[in-house]
Every structure is written in C-alpha cells, then in structure tokens.
N, C-alpha and C positions, 0 to 999 in steps of 0.2 A: 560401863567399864571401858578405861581406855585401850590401845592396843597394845601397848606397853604392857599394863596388869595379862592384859588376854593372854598376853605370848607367853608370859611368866607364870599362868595359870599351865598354860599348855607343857611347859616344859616341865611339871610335876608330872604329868601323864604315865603311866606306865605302859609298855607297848602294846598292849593289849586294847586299853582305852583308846590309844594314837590310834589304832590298829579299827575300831569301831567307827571312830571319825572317818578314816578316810575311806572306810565303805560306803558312808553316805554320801557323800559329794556327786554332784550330777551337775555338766556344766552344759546347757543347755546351747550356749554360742556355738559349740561345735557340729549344730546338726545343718551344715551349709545346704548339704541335699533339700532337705527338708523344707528349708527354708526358702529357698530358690521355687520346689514344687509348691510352699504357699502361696507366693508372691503370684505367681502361675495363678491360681485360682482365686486370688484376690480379683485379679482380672478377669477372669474368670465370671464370676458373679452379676457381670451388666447381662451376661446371656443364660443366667440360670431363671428356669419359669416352675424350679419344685416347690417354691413356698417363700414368704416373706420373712421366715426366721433363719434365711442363708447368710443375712445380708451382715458383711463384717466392719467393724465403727473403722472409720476411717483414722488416720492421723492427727488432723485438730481435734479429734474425741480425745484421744489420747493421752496430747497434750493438753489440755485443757484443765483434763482429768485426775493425771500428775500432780499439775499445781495446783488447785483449788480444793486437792482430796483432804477430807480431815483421818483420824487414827484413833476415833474411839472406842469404846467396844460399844459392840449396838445391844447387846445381850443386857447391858444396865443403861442403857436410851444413854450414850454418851457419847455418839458416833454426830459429830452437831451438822453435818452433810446430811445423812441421812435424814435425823429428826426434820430440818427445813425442807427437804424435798416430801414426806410425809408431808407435814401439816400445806404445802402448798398444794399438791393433788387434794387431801381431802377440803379443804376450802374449793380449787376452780369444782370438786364434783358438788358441794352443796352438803358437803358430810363434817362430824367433828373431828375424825380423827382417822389416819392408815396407819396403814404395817408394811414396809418392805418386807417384798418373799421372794424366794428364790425362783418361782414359776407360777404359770396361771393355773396349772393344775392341783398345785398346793394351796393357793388361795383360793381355788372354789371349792378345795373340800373341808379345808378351814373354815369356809364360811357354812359351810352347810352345817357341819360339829357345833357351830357355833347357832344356828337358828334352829336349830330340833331340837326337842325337847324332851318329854320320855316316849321311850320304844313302846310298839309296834308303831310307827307310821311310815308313810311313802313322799314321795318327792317328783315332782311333774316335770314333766322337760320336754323337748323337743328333741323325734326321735335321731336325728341328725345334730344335735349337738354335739361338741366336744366333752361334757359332763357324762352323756350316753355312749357314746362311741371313742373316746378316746383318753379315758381315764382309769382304764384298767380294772373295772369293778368299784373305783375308789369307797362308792357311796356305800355299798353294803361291807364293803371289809373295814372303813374309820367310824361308819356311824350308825351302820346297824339299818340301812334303809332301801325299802324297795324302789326302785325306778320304775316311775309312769311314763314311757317313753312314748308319743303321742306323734303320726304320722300328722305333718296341718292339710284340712280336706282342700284349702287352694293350690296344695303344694310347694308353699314358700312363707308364710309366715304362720304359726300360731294364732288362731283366734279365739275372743270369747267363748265362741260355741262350743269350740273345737275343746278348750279349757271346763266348761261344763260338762260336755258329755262325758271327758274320760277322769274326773278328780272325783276323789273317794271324801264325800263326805258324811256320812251313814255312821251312828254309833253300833252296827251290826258287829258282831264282833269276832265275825269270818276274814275280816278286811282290814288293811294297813290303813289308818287317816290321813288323808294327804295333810301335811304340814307346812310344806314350801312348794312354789312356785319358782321355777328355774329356768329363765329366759336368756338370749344370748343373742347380744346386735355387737357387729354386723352377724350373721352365718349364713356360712359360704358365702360370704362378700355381699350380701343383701341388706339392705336396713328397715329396721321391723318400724313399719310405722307409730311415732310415740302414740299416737290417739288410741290405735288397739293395745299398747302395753298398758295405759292408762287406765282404757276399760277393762282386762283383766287385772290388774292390780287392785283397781275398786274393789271388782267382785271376790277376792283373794280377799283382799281385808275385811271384806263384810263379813267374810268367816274365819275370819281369826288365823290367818292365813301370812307366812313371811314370805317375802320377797328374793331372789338373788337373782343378778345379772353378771352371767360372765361377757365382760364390756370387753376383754383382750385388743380388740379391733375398735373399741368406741372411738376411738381419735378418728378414726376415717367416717365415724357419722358423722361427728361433731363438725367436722370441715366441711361432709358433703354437704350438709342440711344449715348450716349455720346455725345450732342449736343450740346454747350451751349446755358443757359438761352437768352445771346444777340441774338444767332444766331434765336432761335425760336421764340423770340416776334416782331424781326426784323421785319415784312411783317405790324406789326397792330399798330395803334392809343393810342390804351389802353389795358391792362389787367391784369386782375385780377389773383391771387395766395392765396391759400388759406394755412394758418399754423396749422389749428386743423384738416383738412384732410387729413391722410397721414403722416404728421409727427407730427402729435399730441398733436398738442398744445391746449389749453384748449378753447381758444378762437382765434377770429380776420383772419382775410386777409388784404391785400395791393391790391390798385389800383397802377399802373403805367403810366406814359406818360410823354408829355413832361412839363413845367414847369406851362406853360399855360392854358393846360388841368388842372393840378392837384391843380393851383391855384382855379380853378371855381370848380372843383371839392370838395376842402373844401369846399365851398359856397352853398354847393347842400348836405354835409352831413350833415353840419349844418341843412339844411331845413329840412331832413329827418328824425332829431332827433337824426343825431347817432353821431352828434360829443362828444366825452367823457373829461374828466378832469385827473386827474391822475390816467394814465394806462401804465404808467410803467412798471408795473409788468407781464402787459400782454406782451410788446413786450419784455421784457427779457424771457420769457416763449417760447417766436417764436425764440428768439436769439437761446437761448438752443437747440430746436428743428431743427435750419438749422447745429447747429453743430455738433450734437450727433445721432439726428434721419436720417437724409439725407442719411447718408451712411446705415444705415436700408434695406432701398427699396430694395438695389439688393437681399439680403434673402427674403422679401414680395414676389417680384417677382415668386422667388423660389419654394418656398411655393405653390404659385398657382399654378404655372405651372403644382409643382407635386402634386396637385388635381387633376387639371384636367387630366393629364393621367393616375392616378390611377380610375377615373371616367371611361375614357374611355376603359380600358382595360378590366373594366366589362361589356363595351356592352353601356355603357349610350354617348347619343350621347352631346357633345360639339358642341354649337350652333357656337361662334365667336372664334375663335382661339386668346389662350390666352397672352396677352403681360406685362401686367403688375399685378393690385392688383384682377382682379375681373372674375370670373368663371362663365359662361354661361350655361348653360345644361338644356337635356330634359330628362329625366329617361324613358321617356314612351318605346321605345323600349326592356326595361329588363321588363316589366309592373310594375312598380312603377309610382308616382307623386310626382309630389317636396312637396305636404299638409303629404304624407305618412310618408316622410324622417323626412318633420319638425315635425310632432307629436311625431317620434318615439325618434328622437332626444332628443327632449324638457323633456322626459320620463324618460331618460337617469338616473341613480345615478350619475353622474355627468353630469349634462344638457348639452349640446349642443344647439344656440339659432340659431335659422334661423329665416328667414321670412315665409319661404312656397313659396317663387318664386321661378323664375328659375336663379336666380343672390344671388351666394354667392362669399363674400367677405373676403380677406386676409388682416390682416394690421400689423403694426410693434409688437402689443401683441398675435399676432396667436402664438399659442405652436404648434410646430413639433407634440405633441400627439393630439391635435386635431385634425389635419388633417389625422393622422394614424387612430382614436378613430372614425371620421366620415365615413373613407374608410370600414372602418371593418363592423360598422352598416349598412351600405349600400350595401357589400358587404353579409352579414348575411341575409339582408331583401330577395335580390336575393335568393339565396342558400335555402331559408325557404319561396318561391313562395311567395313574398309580405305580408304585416303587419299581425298577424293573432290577434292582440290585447292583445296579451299574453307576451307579452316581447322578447327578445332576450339575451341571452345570448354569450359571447366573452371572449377573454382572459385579464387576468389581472383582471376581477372584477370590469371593466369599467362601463358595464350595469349591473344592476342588473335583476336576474332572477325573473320574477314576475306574478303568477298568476292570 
C-alpha cells in the first residue's frame, strides 16, 4: 500500500482506533542512556571470562546481514537464507538434512522426541552434560524419559566400560530400556576422543541403540583436531551445533540427521513453539560467522592455553588439561579462591568479569590484554599474601590504586 492510500486509510480512523495506534508506538532511537551503557559493554566483552555466549556480532555481521538477508517465511521452507545455510551444515556434518532452531537446548530435546520411541525407556548421558545439568528437566517433561546420568571413572570422558556398566539393557520389566545414547564434545572445553565415541557407538548399535551428540562446541574440535565435521558426526543419529557459541552469532543452532529425522523433527519444533517466520537474518548472521569467525578458534585456543600456563606457573593448579576455549583451575594451593580473584577483578578500573568458579572462558572477543591484565592481578594477589581489600596496584594503570 503506498503512503498516500495509508494516510487516506488513517484519516477514516475514528479517535478511538487513532487513539490505539498511538499507544503502540515505541521509538526505540530515544534510549541514548541505554545505548551509550551498551556501547560501554560492547567493550566491555574483550574482558568478560563468564562464557562464550557474551560475545556480541560485531558490525560487518550486521552489515553483511542486512544485505544478503532473504524474507521468507521459514514456516513453509521459503526463507532461501535459511534453507542454504541448512543444507550446507548438513552436508559439511555428513548428514541429509538440518533444521534451524532457536537454541541448543531446543535442538537436543527435539532430537531426543525424535529418536525414542515408545515409553518406558531412559537415555544415557554424561553426568556433567548440559542435557543433565542444564536443561531444565527437559527430558522427562517433552519425552517422557529417565536420565542415566553417568559419573566417567577417568573423570573426563565417558568410556565403553563406563557405558556398559550403567545402560539398562534387561527386558525385566522393573527398568526403563535405555534407548539413546547422549554424548557431548567439547564438555567443559574437552574433546572426547573419536575412537572411544566410535567404540560406544558400535556397542549402542549392536543393540539397537540411537545415537545423539550435543556438538554446540564441535567447531572447536573440528579446528583443534583437524577432523572433519563428516568424520565426527559420523557415529550419531543426530546433532546439534550451535552458531552463537563460539563463533558468535547472535542467535540459533542446527539440528542435523537424515531427511526423515529432520522432517519430524520440524513437526516437533513446531510443537515446541519455536518454529520462526522470517529469519533470515539470523541464518545470514551464522553464514557470516562459519566464514569469518571459524578460523578465530585457533587464536581462542591460544589464548587459553596461554592462561592457563601462565596460571600454572604461579603455582595454581589446572584441574583439566586444556584443549580448547575453557580453563579449569584451583588457586587454592597459592592460598587464593576463584570469589578473591572475581571480586578483585570486578574492582578492577577496567573490570574484569568472571563468575567466581573455577571455569574461565576464552572466546573469539578475549583481548591478548586481558589475559596479560588477569595474570598480572593474580599474580599481585600472590606476591601481596591474598586480597587485603585495598586494592592492588600493576603496571600501565590497569588497576587502580585504591584506598
């Protein structure tokens, strides 16, 4: 409609309708404050160590984004951004077909809906997955399924054994049958050796057994290892990949499998509420990010690694040996606590943001100086017998000296 009809349209209005109109209106230009404290933490971001899903798409994301977005609705596969950025993940994984979703935790429960079959059964996992510990129950409230949440007796990856001794294979019929197997590379920034995923996926299939890998973080195997995507999703049914973790895209992940799967698989996002309309923009956002951020990680990597032995070489002990974005450590042998660091941090004339755990995180916006700016503070805290609540001072004017 041009603006001529519009206005003409408007001016039938009765005040009442005019009157509804102009309740809606929200002009969002006006929140200068706002905007000014983003900008603030745009910058903000080289020194946050809470997680790799801080990180905000930069401006050629943006623009890129703009131009190249298509506006169809994805709801009838007519979104043609979208459908190309699918079939290209499910090709580089080795799979027929994806689904954009709105998160990874909507695509591992989709997928799970999607590989059970009828109830009573269970679902295996690793007790430190994000499927077990931060999914909100998902499994048993979308699909009816108990979790076999399984401690690994190395303490870092799931193994065969470890997969035998706790999966329910017994027609007794006191007992949930384990159905799926639910593995997750990286977790906690670790990369599960393929040969042992390989051997439990055998042994999964020899008993009639589906596969699923929450991959969220596969891009950081795939770079650390030189592996390809085919090669690593090879073993599983389905999996997920996440594009705002890691390489930083604003929103979204992909589900993967075969054509079958990811037909019912719509059927189930739908149900879930997440199937979207014109989002475009978003998978131009993820286009962006496999082509520009991907090659990132090997610096990410970097990065952490040289945390973590600048960690270590003051004495603080590194819990997991590190492979990819994410640093484990215990300070308590120098007598520090990771709540010391974060407070002194957070203090900082140029803050530094942790959590207070013992898991800090590298992602594609860490600056080379915060990681020098965190060593130094922590190496000060040392050297000045732990926090005295007085500040610390270091070179450059990083911290401020503070009474």
């Amino acid at each position: 409609m041009s603006r001529t009809r519009a206005g003409a349209a408007l001016s039938t209005l009765s005040p009442a309708q005019q009157a509804v109109l102009e309740a809606a209106k929200l002009d969002l230009s006006n929140l200068s404050s706002e905007r000014t404290a983003q900008d603030a933490e745009r910058r903000s971001l080289a020194r946050d160590f809470c997680s790799d899903t801080v990180t905000a798409p930069p401006q050629a994301m943006l623009e890129y984004a703009f131009k190249v977005t298509s506006f169809g609705d994805d709801v009838f596969q007519r979104d043609y951004c979208t459908n190309a950025l699918e079939k290209h993940v499910a090709n580089l994984c080795g799979k027929e077909a994806g689904l954009f979703i709105s998160s990874g935790t909507m695509g591992n429960q989709i997928a799970l809906r999607c590989l059970l079959e009828q109830p009573p059964y269970s679902v295996l996992c690793d007790q430190r997955s994000h499927l077990s510990q931060y999914e909100t129950g998902g499994a048993a409230y979308n699909s009816g399924a108990t979790l076999i949440p399984v401690v690994p007796s190395d303490g870092r990856f799931l193994s065969l054994e470890d997969v035998k001794k706790h999966i329910i294979l017994t027609d007794d019929i006191h007992y949930a049958t384990t159905q799926v197997i639910a593995l997750e590379n990286t977790l906690n920034g670790s990369v599960h050796p393929q040969q042992s995923i390989l051997e439990i996926a055998s042994f999964g299939k020899q008993h009639g057994m589906k596969m699923h890998l929450d991959g969220a973080r596969l891009w950081h195997v795939a770079v650390e290892t030189g592996q390809p995507l085919s090669e690593l999703c090879s073993p599983f049914d389905t999996v997920t990949l996440c594009f705002s973790k890691g390489l930083g895209a604003p929103a979204g992940s992909i589900l993967v499998g075969t054509e079958k799967t990811i037909a019912l698989a719509r059927r189930y996002r739908k149900l879930f509420g997440g199937a979207m309309r014109q989002i475009g923009i978003l998978s131009a956002c993820a286009a962006y990010a496999l082509t520009h951020h991907l090659s990132l990680l090997p610096s990410v990597h970097s990065k952490a690694k040289r945390l973590a032995q600048g960690l270590q070489d003051m004495g603080i002990s590194i819990t997991t040996p590190v492979e990819t974005c994410m640093v484990w450590f215990d300070p308590s042998p120098v007598g520090l606590t990771t709540e010391n660091i974060a407070s002194e941090a957070a203090a900082l004339q140029e803050p530094i943001t942790m959590f207070g755990s013992n898991r800090v995180v590298v992602h594609i916006q860490t600056s080379d100086e915060a990681i020098d700016d965190l060593l130094r503070l922590v190496r000060s805290l040392i050297q000045n017998g732990g926090p005295t609540g007085r500040g610390t001072t270091v070179l450059r004017g990083v911290y401020s000296a503070r009474l």
